[in-house]
NUKE-437108 format. One record per residue: z, y, x of N, C-alpha, C in turn; residue in one letter. Coordinates in pm, 1 decimal, padded with zeros to 6 digits. Each point is the difference from the previous one (the first is absolute). Last residue first. Layout:
<loses>
+----------+----------+----------+----------+----------+----------+----------+----------+----------+---------+
:     n.pz :     n.py :     n.px :    ca.pz :    ca.py :    ca.px :     c.pz :     c.py :     c.px : residuo :
+----------+----------+----------+----------+----------+----------+----------+----------+----------+---------+
:        Z :        Y :        X :        Z :        Y :        X :        Z :        Y :        X :       A :
...
+----------+----------+----------+----------+----------+----------+----------+----------+----------+---------+
</loses>
This chain:
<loses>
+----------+----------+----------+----------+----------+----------+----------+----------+----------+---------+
:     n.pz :     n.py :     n.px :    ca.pz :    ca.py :    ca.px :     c.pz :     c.py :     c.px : residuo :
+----------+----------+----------+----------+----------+----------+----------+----------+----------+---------+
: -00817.8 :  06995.1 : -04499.4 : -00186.4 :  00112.6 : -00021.7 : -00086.9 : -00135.3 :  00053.2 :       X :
:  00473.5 : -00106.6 :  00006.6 : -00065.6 : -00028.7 : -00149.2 : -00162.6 :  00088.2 :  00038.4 :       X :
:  00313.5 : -00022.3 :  00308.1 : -00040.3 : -00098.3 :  00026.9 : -00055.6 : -00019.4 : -00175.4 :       X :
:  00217.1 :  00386.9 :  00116.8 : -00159.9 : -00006.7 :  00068.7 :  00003.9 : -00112.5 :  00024.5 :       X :
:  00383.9 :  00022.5 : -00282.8 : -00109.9 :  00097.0 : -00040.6 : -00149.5 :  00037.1 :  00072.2 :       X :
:  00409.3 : -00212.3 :  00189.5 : -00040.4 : -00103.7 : -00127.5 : -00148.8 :  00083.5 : -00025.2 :       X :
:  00275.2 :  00240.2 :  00286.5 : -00110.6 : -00166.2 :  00053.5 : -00031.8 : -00095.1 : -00111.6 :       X :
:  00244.0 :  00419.9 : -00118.9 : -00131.5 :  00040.9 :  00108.2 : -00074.7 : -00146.5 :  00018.7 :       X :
:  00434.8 : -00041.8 : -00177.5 : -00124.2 :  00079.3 : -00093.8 : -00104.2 :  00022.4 :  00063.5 :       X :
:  00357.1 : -00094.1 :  00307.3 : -00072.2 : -00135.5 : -00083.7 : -00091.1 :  00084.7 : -00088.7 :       X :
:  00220.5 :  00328.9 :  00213.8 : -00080.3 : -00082.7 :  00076.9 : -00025.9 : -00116.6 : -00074.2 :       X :
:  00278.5 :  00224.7 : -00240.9 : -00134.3 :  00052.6 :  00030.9 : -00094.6 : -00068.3 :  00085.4 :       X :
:  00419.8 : -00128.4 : -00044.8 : -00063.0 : -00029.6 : -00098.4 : -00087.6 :  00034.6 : -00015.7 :       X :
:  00227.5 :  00126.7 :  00376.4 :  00008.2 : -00226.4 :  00005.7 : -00119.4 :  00032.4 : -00173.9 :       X :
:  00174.9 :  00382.6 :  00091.6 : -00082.1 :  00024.2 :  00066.1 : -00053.9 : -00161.0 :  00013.7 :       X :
:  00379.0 :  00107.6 : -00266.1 : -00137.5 :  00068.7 : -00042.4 : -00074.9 : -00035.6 :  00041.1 :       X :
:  00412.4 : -00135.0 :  00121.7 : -00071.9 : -00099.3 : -00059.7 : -00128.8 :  00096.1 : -00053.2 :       X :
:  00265.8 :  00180.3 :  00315.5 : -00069.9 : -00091.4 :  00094.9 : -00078.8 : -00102.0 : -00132.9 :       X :
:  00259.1 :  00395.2 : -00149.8 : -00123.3 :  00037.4 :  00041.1 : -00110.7 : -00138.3 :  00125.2 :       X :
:  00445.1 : -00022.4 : -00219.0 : -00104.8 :  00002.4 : -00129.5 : -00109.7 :  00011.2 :  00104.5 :       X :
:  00317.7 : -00217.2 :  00276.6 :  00007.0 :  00117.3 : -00095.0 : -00086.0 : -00048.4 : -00042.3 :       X :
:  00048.1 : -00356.9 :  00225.4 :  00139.2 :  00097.2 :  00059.7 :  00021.8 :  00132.8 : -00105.7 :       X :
: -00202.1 : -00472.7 : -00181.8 :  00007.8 :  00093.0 :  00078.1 :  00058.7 :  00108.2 :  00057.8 :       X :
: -00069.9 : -00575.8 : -00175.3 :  00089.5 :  00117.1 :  00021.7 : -00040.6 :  00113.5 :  00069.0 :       X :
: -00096.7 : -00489.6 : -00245.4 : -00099.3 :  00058.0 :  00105.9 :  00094.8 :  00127.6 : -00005.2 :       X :
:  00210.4 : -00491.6 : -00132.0 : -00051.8 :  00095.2 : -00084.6 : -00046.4 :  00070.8 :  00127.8 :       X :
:  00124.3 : -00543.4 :  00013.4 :  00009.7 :  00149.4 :  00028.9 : -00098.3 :  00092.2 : -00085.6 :       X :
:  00061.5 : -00468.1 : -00080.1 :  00148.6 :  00051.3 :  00022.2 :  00001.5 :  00125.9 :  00057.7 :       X :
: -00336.2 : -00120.6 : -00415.3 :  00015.4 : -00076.0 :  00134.8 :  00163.5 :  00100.6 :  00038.6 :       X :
: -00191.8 : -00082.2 : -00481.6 : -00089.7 :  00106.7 :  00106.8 :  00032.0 : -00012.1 :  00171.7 :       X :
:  00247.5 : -00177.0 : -00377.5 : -00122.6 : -00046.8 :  00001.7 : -00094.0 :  00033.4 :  00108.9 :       X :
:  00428.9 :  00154.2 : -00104.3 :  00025.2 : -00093.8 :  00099.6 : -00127.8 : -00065.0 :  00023.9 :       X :
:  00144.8 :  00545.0 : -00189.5 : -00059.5 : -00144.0 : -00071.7 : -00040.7 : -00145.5 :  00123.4 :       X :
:  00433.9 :  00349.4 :  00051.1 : -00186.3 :  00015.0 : -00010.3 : -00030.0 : -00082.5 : -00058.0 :       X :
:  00488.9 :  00105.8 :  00088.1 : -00058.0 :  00030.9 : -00120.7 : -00127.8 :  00001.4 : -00026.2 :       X :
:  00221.0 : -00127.6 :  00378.7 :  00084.5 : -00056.0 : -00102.6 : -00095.0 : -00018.1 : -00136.7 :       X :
: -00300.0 :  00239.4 :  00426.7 :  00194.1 : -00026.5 : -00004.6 :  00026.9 : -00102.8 : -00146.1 :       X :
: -00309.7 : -00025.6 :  00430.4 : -00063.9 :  00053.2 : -00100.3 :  00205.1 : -00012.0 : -00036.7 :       X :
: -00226.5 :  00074.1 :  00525.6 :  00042.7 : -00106.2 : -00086.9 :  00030.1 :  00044.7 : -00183.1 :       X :
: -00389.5 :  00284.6 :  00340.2 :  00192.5 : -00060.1 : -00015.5 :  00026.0 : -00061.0 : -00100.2 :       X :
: -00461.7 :  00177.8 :  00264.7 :  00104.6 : -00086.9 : -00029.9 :  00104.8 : -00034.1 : -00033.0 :       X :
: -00311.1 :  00434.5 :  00144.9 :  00063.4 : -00107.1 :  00046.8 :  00059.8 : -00073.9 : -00109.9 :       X :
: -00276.5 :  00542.9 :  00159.7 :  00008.0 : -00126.5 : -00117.4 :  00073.6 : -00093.6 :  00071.6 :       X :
: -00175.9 :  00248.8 :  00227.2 :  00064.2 :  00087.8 : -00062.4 :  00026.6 : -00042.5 : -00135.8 :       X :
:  00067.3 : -00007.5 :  00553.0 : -00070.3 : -00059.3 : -00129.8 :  00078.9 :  00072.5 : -00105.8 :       X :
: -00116.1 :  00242.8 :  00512.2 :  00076.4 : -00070.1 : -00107.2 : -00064.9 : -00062.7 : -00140.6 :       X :
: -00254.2 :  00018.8 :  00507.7 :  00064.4 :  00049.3 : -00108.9 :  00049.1 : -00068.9 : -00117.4 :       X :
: -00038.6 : -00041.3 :  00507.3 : -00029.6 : -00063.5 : -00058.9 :  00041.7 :  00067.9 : -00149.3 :       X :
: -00197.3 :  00146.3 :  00525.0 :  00114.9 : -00041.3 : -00085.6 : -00057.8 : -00019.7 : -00159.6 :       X :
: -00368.7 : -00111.7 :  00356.6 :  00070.8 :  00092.8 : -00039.0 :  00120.4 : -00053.6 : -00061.3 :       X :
: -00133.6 : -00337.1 :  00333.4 : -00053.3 :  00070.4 : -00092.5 :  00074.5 :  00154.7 : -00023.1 :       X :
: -00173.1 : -00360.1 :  00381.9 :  00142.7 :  00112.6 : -00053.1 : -00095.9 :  00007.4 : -00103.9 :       X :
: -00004.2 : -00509.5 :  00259.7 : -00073.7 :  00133.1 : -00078.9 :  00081.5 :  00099.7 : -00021.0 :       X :
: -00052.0 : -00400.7 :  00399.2 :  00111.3 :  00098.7 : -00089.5 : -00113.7 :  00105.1 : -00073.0 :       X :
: -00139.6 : -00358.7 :  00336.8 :  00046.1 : -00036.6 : -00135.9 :  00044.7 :  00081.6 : -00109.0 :       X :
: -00041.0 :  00048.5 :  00472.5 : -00168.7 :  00038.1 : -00044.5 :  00025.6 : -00047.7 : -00109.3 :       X :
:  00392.0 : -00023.5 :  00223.8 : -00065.7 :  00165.0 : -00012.7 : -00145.2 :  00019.6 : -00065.7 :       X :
:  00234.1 : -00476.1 :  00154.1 :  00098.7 :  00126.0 : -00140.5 : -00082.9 :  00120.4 : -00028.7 :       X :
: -00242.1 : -00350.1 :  00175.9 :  00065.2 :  00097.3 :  00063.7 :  00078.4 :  00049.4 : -00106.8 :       X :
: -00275.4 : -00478.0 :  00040.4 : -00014.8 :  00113.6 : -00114.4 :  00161.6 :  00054.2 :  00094.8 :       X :
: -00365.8 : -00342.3 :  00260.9 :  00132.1 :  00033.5 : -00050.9 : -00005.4 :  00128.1 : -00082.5 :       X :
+----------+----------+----------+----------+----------+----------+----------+----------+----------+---------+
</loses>
């Protein structure tokens, strides 16, 4: 038998996203699908963009 107790994982808390999904408005281009990628500030899309630059860039060396 599986114990509730020997089943249960804790994790750490769960940090905020920082980016998300939201439905696209009136005026987007409809081509491009129904959600657009949204960030909370400038500074959460810097760091989302940097970090990709980085992984693109050592998957090219």
């Amino acid at each position: 038998d599986l114990l509730h107790s020997a089943t249960m994982i804790a994790f750490e808390p769960v940090l905020p996203v920082l980016r998300v999904p939201i439905p696209t408005g009136s005026d987007d281009d409809p081509s491009k699908g129904p959600f657009i990628l949204a960030f909370k500030d400038e500074a959460s899309w810097s760091h989302a963009w940097q970090y990709c630059e980085k992984q693109i860039t050592s998957q090219c060396k």
